[in-house]
C-alpha positions as CSV (number, residue, x, y, z in Angstrom):
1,X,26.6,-59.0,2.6
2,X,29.1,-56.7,3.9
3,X,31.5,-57.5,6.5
4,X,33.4,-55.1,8.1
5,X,35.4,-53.9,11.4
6,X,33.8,-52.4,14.3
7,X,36.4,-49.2,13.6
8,X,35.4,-48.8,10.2
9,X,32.1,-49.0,10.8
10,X,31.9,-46.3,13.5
11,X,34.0,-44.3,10.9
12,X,31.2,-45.0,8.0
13,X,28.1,-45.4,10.1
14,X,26.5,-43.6,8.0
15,X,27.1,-45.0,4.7
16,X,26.6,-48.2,6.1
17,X,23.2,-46.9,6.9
18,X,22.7,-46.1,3.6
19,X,23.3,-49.7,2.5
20,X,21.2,-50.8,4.8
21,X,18.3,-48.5,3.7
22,X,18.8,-50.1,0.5
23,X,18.4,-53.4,1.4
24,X,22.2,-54.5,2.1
25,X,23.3,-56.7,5.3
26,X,25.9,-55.4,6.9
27,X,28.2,-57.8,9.8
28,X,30.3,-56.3,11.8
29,X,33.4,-57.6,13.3
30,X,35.6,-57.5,16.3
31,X,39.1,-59.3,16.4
32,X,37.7,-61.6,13.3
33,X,34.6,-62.4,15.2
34,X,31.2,-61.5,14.4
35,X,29.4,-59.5,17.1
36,X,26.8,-57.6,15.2
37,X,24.8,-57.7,12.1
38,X,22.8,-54.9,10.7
39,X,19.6,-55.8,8.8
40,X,17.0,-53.3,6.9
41,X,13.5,-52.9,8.8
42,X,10.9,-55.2,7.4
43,X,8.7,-52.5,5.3
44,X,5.2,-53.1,7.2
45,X,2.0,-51.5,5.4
46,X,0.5,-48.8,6.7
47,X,-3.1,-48.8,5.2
48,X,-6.2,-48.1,7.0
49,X,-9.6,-49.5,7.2
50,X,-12.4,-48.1,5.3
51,X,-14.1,-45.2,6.6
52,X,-17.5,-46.4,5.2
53,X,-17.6,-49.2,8.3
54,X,-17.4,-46.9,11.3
55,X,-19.7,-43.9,10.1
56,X,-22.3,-46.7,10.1
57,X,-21.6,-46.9,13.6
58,X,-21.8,-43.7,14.5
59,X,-25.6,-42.4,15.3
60,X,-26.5,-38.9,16.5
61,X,-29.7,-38.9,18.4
62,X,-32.0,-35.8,17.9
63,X,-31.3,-32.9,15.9
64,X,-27.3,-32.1,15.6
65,X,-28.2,-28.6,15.2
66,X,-30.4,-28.3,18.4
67,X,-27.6,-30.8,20.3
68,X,-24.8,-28.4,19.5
69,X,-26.8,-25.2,20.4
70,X,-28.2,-26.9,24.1
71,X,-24.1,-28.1,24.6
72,X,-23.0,-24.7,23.3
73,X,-25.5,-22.6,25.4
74,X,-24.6,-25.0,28.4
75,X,-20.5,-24.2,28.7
76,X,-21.3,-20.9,28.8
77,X,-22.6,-20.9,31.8
C-alpha cells in the first residue's frame, strides 16, 4: 500500500493509476490524514450463456422463405 499526499498524487495521477491497474492500493493524504483510498476494480467475468439454449426457443412458423417474400412484398407497398 502506498501512501501519499494529495499534491503528489495530482502530480502523478497517472502513475498512480498504473499501480492501481496492477493491483496496488494507493491512500492518499491531506494534512497527515487519510481522505481517500484508491483500490483496483474487482475483475468481473464477462462470459455468456450458451447459444444452444435460446435457438431452441426460437420457432419460425411456416416456410422462412415464403415469410420473408410475403413481409418483403408487403413494405413495398
Amino acid at each position: 500500500m502506498v501512501r501519499i499526499t494529495a499534491k503528489q498524487a495530482r502530480d502523478r495521477m497517472s502513475s498512480l493509476l498504473d499501480r492501481v491497474e496492477l493491483g496496488e492500493e494507493v491512500v492518499i493524504l491531506r494534512r497527515g490524514k487519510e481522505v481517500a483510498r484508491l483500490v483496483p476494480q474487482p475483475k468481473i467475468p464477462r462470459t455468456l450463456p450458451p447459444l444452444d439454449d435460446f435457438r431452441g426457443k426460437i420457432r419460425i412458423k411456416g416456410s422462412l422463405t415464403k415469410s420473408l417474400l410475403e413481409e418483403r412484398a408487403a413494405s413495398r407497398y
